[in-house]
PDB file as gemmi writes it, atoms N, CA and C in Angstrom:
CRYST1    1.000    1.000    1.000  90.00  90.00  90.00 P 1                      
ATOM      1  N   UNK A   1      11.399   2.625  -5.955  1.00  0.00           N  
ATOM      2  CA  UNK A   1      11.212   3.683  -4.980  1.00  0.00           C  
ATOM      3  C   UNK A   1       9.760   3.673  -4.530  1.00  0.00           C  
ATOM      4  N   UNK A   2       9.692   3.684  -3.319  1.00  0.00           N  
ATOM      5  CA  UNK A   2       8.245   3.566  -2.609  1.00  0.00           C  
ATOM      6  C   UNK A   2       7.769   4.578  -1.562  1.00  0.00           C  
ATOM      7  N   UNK A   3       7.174   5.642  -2.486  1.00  0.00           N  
ATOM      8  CA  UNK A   3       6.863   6.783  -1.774  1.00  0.00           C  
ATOM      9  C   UNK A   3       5.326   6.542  -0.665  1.00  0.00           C  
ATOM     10  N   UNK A   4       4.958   5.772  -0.449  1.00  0.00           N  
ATOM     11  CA  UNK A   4       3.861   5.580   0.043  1.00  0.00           C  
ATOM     12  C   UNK A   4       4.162   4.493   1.224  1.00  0.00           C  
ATOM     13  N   UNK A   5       3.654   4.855   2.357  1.00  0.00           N  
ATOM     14  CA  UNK A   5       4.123   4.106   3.432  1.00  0.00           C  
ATOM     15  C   UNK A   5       3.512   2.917   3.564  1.00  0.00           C  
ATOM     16  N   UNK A   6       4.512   1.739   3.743  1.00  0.00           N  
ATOM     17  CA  UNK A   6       3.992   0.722   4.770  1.00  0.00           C  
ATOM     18  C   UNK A   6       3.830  -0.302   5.943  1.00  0.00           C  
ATOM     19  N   UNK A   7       2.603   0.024   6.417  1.00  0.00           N  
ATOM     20  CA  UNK A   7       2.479   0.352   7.888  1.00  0.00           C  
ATOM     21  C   UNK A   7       2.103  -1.641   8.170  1.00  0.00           C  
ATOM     22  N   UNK A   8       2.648  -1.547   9.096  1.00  0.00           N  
ATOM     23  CA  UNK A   8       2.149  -2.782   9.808  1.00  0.00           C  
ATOM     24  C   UNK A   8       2.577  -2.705  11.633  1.00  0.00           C  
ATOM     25  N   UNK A   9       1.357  -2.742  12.626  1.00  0.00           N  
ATOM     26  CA  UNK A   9       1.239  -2.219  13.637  1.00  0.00           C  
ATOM     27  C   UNK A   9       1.504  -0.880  13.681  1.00  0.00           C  
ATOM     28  N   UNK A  10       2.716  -0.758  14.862  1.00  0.00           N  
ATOM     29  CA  UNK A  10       3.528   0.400  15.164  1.00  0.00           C  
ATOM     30  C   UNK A  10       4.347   1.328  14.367  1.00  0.00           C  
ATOM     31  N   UNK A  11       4.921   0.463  12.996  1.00  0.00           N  
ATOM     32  CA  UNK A  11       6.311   0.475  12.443  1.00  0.00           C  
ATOM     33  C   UNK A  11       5.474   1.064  10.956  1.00  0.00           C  
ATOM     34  N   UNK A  12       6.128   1.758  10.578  1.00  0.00           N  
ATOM     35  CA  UNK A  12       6.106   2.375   8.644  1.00  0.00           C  
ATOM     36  C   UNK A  12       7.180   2.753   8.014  1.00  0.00           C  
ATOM     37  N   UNK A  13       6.895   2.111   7.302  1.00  0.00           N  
ATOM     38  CA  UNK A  13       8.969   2.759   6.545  1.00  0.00           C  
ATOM     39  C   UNK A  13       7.962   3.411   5.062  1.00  0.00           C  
ATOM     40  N   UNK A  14       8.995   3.742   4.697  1.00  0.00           N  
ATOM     41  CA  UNK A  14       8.971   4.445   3.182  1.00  0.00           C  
ATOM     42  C   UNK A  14      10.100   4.729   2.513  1.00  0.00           C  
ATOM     43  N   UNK A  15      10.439   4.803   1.282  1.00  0.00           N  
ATOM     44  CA  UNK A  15      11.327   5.490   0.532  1.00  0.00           C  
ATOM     45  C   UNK A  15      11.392   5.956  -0.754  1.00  0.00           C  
ATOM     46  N   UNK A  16      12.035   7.418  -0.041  1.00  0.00           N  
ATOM     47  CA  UNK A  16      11.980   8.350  -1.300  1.00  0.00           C  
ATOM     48  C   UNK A  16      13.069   8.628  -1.686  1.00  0.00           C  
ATOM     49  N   UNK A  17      13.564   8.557  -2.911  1.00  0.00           N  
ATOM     50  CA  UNK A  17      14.811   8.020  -3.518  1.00  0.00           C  
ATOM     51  C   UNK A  17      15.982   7.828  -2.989  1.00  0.00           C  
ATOM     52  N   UNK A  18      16.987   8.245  -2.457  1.00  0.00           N  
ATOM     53  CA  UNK A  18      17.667   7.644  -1.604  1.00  0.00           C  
ATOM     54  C   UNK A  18      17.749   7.648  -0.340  1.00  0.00           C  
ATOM     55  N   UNK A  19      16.411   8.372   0.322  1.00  0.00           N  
ATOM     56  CA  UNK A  19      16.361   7.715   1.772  1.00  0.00           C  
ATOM     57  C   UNK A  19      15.388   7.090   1.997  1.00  0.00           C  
ATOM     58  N   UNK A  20      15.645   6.357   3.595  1.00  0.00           N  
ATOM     59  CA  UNK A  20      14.771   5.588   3.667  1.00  0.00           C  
ATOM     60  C   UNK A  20      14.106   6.038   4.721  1.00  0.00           C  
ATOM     61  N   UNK A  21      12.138   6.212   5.096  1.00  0.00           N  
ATOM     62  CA  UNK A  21      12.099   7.030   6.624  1.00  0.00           C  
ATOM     63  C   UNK A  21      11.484   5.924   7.098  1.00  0.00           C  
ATOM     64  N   UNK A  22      11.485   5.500   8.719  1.00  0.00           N  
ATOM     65  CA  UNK A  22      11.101   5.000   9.903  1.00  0.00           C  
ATOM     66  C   UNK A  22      10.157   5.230  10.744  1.00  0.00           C  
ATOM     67  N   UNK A  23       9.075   5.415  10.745  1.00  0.00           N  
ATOM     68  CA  UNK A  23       8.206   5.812  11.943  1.00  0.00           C  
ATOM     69  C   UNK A  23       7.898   4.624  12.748  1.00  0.00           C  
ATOM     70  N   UNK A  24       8.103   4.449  14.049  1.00  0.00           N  
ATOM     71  CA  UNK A  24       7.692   3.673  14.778  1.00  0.00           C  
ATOM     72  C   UNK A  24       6.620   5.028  16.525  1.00  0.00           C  
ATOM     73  N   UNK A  25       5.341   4.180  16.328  1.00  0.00           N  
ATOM     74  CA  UNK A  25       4.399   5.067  17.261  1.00  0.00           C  
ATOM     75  C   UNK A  25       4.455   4.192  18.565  1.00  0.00           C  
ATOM     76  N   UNK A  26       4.802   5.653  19.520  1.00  0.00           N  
ATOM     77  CA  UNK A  26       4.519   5.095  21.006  1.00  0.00           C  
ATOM     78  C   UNK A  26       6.163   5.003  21.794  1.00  0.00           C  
ATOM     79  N   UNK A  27       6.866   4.973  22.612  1.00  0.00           N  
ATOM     80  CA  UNK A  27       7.808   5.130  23.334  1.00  0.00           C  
ATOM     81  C   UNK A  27       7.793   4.207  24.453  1.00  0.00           C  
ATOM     82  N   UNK A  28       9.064   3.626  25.113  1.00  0.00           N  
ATOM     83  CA  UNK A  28       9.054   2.466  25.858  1.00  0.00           C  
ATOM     84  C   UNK A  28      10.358   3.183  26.561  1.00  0.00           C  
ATOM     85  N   UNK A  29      10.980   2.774  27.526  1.00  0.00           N  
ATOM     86  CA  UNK A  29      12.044   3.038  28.413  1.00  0.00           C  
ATOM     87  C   UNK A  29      12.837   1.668  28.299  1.00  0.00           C  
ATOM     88  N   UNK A  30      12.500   1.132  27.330  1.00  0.00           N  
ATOM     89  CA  UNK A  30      13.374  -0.566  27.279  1.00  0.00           C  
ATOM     90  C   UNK A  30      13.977  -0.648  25.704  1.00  0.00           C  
ATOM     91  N   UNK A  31      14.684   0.302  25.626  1.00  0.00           N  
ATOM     92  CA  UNK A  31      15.155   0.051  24.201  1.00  0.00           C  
ATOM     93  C   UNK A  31      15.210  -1.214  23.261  1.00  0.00           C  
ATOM     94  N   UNK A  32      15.614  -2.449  24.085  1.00  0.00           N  
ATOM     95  CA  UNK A  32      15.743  -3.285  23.371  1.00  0.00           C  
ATOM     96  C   UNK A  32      14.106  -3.496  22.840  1.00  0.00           C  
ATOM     97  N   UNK A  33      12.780  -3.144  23.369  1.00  0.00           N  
ATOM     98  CA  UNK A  33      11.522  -3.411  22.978  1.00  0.00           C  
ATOM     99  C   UNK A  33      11.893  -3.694  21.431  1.00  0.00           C  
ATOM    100  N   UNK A  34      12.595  -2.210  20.932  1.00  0.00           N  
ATOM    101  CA  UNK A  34      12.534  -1.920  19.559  1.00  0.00           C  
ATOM    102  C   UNK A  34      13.100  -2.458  18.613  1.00  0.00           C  
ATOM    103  N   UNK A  35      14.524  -3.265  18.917  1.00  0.00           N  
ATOM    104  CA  UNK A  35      15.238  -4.160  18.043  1.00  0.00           C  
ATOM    105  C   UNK A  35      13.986  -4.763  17.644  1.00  0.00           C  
ATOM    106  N   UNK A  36      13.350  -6.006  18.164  1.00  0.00           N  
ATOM    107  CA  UNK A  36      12.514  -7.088  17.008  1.00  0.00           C  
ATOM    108  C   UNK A  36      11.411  -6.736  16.586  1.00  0.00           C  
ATOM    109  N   UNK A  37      10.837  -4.922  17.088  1.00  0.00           N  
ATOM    110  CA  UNK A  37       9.471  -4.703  16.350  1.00  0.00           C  
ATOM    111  C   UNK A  37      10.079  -4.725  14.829  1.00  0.00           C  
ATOM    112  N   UNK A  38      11.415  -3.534  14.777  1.00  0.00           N  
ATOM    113  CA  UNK A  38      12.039  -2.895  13.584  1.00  0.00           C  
ATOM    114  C   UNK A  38      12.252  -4.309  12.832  1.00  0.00           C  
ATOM    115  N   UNK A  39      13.088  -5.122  13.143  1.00  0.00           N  
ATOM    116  CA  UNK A  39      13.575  -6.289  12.807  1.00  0.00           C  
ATOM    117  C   UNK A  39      12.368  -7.244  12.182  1.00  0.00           C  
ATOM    118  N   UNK A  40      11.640  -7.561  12.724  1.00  0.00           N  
ATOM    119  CA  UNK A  40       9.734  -8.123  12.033  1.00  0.00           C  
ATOM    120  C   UNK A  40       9.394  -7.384  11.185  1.00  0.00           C  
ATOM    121  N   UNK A  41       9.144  -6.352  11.621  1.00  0.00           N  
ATOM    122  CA  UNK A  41       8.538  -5.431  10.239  1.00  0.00           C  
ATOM    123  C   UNK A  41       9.956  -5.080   8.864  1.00  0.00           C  
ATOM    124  N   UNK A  42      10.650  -5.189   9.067  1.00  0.00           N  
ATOM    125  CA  UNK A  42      11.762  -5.378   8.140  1.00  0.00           C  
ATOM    126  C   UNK A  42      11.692  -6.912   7.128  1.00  0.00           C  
ATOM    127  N   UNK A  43      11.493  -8.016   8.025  1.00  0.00           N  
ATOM    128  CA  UNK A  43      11.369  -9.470   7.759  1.00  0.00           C  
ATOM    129  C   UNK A  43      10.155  -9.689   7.136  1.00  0.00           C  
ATOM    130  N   UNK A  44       9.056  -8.848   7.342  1.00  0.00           N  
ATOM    131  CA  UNK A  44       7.799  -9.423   6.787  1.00  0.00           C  
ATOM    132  C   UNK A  44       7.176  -8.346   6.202  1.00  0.00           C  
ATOM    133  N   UNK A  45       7.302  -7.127   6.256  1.00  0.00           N  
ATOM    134  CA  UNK A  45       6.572  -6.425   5.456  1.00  0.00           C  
ATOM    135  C   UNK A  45       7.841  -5.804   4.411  1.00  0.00           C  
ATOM    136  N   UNK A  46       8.818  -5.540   4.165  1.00  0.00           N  
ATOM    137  CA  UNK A  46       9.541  -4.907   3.808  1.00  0.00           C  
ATOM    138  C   UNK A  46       9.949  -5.259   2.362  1.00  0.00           C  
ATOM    139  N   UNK A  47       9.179  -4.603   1.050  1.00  0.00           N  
ATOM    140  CA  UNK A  47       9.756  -5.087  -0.028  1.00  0.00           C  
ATOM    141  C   UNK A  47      10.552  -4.056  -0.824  1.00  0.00           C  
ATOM    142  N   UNK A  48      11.289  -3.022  -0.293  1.00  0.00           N  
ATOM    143  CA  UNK A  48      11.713  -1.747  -0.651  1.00  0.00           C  
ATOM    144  C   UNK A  48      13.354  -2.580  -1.169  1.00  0.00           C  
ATOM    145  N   UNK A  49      13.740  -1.616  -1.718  1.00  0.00           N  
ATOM    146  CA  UNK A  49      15.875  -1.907  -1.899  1.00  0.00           C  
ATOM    147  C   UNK A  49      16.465  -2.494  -1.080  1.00  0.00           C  
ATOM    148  N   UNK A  50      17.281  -3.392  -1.472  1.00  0.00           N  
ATOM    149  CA  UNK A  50      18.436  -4.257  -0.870  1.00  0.00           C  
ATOM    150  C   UNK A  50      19.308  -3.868  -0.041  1.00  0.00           C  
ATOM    151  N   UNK A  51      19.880  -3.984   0.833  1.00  0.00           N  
ATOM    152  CA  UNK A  51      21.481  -3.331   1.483  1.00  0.00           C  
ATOM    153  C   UNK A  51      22.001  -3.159   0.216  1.00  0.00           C  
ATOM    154  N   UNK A  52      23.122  -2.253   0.724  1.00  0.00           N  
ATOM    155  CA  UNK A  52      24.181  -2.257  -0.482  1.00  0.00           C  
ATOM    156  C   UNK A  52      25.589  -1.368   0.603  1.00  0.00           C  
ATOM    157  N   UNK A  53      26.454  -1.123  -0.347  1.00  0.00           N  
ATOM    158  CA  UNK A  53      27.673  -1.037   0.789  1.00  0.00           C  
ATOM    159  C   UNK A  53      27.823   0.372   0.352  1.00  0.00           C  
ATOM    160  N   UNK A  54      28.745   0.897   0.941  1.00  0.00           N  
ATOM    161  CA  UNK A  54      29.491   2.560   1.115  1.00  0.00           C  
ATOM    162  C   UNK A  54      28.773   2.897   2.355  1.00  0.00           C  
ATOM    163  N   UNK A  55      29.137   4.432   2.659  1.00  0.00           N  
ATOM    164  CA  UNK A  55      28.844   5.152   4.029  1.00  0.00           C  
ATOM    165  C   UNK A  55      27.399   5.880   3.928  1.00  0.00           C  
ATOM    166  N   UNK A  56      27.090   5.520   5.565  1.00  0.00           N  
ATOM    167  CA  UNK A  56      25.567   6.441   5.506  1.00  0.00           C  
ATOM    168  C   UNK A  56      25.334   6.860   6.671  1.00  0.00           C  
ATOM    169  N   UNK A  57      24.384   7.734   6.627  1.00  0.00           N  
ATOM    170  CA  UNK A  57      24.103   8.553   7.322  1.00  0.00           C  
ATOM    171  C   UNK A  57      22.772   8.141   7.859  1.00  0.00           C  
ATOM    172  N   UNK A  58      22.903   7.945   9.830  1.00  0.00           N  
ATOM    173  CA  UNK A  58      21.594   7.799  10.559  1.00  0.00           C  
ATOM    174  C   UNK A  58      21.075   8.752  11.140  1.00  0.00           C  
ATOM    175  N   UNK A  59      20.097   8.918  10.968  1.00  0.00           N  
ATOM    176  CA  UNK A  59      19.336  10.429  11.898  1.00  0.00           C  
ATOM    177  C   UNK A  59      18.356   9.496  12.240  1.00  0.00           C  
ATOM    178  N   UNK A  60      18.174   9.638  13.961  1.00  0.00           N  
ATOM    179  CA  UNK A  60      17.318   9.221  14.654  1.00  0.00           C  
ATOM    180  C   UNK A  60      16.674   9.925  15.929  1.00  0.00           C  
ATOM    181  N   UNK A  61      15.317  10.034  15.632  1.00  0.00           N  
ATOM    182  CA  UNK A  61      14.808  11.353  16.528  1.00  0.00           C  
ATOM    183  C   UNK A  61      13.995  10.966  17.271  1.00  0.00           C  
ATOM    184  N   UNK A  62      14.103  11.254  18.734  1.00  0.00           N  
ATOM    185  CA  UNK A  62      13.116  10.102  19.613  1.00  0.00           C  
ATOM    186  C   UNK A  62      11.853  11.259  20.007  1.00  0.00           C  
ATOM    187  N   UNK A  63      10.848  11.351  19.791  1.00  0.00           N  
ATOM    188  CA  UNK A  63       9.837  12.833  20.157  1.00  0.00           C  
ATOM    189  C   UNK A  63       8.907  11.876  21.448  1.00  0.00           C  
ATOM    190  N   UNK A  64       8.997  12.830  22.319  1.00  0.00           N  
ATOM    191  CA  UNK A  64       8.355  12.976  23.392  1.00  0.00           C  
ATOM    192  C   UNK A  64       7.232  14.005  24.154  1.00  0.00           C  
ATOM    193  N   UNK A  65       5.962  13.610  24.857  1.00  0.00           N  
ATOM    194  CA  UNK A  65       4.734  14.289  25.549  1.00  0.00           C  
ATOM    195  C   UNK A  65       5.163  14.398  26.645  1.00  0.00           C  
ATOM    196  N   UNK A  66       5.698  15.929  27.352  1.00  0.00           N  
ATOM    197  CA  UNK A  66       5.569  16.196  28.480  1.00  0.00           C  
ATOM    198  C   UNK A  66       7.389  15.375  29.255  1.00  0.00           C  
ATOM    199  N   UNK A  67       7.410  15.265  30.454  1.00  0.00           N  
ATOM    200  CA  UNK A  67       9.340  14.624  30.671  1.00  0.00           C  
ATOM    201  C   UNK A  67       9.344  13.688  29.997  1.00  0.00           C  
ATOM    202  N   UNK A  68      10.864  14.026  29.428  1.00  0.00           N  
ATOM    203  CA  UNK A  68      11.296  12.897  28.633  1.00  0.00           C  
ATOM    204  C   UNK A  68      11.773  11.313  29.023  1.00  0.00           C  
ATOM    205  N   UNK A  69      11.456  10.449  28.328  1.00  0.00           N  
ATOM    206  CA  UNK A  69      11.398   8.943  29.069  1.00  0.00           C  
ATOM    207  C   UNK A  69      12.794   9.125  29.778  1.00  0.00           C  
ATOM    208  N   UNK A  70      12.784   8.267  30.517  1.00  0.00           N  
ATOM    209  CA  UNK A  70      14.617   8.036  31.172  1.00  0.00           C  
ATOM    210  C   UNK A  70      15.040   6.774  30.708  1.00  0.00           C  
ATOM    211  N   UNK A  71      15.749   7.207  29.193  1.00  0.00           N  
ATOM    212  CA  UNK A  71      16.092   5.761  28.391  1.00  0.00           C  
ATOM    213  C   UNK A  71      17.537   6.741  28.277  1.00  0.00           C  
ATOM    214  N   UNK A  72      18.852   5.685  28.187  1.00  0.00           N  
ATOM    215  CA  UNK A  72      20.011   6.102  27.301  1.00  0.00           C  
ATOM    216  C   UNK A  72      19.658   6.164  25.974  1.00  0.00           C  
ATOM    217  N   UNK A  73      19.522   7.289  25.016  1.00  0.00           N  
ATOM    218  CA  UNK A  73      19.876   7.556  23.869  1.00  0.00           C  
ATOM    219  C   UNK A  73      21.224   6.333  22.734  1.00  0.00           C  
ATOM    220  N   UNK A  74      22.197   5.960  23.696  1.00  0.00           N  
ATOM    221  CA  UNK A  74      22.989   5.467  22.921  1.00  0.00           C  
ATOM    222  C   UNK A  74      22.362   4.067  22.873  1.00  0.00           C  
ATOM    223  N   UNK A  75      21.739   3.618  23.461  1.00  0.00           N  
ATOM    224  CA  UNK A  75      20.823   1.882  24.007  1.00  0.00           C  
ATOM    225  C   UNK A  75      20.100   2.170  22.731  1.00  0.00           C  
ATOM    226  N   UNK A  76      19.309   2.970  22.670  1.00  0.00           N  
ATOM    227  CA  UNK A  76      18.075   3.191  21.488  1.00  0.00           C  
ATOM    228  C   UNK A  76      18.797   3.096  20.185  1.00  0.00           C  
ATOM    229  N   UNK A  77      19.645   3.529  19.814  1.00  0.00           N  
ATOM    230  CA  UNK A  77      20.555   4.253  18.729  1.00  0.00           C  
ATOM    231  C   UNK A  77      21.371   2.308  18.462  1.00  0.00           C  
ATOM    232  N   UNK A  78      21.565   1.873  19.197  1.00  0.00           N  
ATOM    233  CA  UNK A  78      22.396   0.686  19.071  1.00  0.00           C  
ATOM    234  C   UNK A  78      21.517  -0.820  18.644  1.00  0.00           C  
ATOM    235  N   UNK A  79      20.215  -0.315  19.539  1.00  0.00           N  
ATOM    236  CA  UNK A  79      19.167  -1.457  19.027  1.00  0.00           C  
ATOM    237  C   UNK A  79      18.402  -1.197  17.618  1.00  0.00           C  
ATOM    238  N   UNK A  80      18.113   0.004  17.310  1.00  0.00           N  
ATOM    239  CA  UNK A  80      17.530   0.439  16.101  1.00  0.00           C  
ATOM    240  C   UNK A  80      18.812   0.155  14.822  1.00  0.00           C  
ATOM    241  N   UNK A  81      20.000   0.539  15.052  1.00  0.00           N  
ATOM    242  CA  UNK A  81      21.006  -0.148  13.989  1.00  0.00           C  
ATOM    243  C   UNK A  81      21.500  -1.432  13.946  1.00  0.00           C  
ATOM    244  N   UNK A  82      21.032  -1.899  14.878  1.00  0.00           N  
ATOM    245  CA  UNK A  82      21.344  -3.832  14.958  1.00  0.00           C  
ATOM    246  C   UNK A  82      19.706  -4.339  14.260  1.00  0.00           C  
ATOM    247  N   UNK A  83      18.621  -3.524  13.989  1.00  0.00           N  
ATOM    248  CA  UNK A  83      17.726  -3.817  13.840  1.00  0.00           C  
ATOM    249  C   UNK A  83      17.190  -3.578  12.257  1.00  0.00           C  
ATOM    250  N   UNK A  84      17.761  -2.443  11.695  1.00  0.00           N  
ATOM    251  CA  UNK A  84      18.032  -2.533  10.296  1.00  0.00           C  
ATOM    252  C   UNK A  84      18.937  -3.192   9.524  1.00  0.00           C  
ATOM    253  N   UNK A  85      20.164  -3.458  10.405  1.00  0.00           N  
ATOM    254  CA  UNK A  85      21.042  -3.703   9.702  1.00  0.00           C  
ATOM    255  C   UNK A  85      20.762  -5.574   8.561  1.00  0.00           C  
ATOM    256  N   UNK A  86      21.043  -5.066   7.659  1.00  0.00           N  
ATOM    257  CA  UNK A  86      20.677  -6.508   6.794  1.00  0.00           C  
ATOM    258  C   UNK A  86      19.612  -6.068   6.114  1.00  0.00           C  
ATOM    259  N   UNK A  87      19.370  -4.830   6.002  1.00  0.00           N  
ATOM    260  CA  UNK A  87      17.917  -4.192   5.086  1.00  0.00           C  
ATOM    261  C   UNK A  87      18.490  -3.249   5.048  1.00  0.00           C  
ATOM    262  N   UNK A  88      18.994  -2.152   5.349  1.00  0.00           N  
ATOM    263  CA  UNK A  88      19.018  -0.962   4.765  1.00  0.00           C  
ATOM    264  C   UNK A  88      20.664  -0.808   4.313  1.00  0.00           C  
ATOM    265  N   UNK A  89      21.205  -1.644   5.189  1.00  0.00           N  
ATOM    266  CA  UNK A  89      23.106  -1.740   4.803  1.00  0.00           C  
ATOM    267  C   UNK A  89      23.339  -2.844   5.380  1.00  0.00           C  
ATOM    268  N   UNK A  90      24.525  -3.353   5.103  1.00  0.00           N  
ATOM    269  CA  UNK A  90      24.937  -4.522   5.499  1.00  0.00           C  
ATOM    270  C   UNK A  90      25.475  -4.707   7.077  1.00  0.00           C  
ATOM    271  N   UNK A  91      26.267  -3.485   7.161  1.00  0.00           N  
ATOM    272  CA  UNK A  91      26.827  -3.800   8.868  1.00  0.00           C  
ATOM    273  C   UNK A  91      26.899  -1.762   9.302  1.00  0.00           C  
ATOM    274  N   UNK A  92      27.214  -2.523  10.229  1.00  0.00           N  
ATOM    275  CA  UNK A  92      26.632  -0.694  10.643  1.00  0.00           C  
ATOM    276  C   UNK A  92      28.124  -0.271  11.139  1.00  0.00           C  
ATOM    277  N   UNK A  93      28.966  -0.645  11.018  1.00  0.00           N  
ATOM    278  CA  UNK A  93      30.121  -0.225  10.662  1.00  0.00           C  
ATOM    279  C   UNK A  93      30.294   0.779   9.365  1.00  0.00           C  
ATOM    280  N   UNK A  94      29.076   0.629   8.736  1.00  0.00           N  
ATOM    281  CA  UNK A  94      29.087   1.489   7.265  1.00  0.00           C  
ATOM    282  C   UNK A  94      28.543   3.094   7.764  1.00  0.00           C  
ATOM    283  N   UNK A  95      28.156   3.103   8.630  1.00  0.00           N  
ATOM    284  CA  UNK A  95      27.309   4.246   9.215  1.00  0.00           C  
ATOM    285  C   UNK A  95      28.554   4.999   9.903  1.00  0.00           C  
ATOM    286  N   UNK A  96      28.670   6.502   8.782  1.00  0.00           N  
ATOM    287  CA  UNK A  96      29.901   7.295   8.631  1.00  0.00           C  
ATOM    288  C   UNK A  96      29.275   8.460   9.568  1.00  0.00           C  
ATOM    289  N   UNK A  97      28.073   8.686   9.939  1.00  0.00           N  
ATOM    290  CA  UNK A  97      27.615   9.770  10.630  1.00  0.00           C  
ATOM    291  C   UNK A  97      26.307   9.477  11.379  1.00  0.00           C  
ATOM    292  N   UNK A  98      26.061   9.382  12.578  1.00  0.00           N  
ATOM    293  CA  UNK A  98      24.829   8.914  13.614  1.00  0.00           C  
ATOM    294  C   UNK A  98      24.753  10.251  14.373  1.00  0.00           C  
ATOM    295  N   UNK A  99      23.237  10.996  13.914  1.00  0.00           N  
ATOM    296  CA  UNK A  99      22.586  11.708  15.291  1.00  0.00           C  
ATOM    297  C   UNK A  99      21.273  11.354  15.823  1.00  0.00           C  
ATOM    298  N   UNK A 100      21.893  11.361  16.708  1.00  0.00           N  
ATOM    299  CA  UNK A 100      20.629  10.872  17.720  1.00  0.00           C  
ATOM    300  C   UNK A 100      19.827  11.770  18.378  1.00  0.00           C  
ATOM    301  N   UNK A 101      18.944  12.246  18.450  1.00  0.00           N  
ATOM    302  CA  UNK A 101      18.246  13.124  19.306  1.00  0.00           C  
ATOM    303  C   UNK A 101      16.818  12.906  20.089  1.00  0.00           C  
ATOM    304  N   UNK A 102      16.581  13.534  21.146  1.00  0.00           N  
ATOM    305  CA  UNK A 102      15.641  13.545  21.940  1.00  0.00           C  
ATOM    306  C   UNK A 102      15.028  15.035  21.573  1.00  0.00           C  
ATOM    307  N   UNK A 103      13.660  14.694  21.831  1.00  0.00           N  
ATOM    308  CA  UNK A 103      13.111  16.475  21.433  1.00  0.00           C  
ATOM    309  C   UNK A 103      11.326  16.013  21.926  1.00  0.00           C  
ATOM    310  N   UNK A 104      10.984  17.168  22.363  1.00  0.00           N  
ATOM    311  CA  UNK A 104       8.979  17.215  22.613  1.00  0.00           C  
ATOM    312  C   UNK A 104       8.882  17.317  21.454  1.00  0.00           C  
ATOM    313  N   UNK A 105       7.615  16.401  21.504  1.00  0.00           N  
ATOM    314  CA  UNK A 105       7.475  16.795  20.198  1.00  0.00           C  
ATOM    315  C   UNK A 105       5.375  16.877  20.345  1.00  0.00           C  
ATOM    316  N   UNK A 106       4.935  16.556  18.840  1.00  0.00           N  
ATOM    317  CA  UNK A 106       3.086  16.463  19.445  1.00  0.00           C  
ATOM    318  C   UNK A 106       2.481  15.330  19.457  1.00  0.00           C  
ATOM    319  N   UNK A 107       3.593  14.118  19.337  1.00  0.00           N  
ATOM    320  CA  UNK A 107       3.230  12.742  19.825  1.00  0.00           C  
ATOM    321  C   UNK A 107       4.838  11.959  20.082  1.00  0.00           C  
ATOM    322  N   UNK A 108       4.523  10.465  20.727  1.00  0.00           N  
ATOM    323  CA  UNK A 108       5.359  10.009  21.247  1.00  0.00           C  
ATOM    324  C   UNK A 108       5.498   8.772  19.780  1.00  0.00           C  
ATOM    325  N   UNK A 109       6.834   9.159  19.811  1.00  0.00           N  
ATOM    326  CA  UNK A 109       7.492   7.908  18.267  1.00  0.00           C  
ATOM    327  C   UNK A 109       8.612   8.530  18.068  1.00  0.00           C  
ATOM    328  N   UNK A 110       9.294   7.285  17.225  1.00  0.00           N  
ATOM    329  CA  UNK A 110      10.559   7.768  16.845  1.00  0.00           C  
ATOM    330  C   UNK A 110      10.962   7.659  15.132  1.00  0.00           C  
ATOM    331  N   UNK A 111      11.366   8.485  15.094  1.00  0.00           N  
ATOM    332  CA  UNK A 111      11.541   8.686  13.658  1.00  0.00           C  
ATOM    333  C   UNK A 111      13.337   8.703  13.150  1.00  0.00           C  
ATOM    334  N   UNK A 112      13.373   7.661  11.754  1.00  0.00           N  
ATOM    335  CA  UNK A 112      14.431   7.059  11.868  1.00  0.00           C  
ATOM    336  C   UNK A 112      14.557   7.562   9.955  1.00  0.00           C  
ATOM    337  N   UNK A 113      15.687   8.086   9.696  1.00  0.00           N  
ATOM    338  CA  UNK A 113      16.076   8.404   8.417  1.00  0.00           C  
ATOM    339  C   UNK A 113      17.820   7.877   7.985  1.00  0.00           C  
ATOM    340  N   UNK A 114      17.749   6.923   6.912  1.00  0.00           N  
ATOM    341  CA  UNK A 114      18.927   6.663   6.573  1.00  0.00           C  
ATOM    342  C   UNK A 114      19.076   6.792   5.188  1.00  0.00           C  
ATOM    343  N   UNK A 115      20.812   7.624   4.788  1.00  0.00           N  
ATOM    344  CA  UNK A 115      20.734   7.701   3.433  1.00  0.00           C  
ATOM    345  C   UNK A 115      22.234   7.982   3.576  1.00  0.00           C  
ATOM    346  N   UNK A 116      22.652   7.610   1.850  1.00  0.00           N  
ATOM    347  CA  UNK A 116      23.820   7.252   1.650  1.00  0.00           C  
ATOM    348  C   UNK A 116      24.717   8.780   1.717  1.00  0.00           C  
ATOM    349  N   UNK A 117      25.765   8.679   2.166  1.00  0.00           N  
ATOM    350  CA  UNK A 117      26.690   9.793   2.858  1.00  0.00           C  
ATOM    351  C   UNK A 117      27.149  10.709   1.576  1.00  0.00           C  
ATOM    352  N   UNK A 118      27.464  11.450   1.009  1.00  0.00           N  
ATOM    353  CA  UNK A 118      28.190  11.778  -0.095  1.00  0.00           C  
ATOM    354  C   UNK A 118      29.207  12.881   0.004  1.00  0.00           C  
TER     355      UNK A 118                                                      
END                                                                             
């Protein structure tokens, strides 16, 4: 368990016992940007727990300064789980519950929490 974040560029994960959190800083209107940041920083910095199988739960929160980008929510939500997937679970078919949200927030990033369903 790795309560202390680590950061490389944009991207920080952490985990505290059975979840895992996501910060990625800064916002793009090109969702796919985010598949291979998540996906790199997964590949090269990432020495936290293995996939493992059963159902889980994604909470993904996109925070925004002032109008909100004009991105589909479901684009973001689809590249960020094609982008863990193989690190945090095996196929995202395992993912029993996904919310996605948009919200102001007091900086621009998205914050990504996954943990096992019970």
């Amino acid at each position: 368990m790795n309560r202390e974040w680590i950061v490389s560029g944009k991207v920080r994960a952490r985990e505290v016992g059975d979840v895992f959190e996501i910060m990625i800083d800064g916002l793009t209107t090109q969702a796919k940007y985010y598949k291979p940041l998540v996906y790199e920083f997964f590949r090269k910095e990432w020495r936290g727990s293995r996939p493992s199988y059963g159902d889980y739960v994604v909470e993904i929160v996109m925070e925004h300064v002032g109008d909100p980008p004009w991105m589909d929510l479901d684009n973001l939500a689809k590249a960020l789980l094609d982008a863990i997937k193989g690190y945090l679970f095996h196929d995202d078919a395992q993912v029993a519950r996904l919310l996605v949200e948009r919200k102001e927030g007091e900086r621009e990033r998205i914050t990504i929490r996954v943990f096992p369903r019970v």
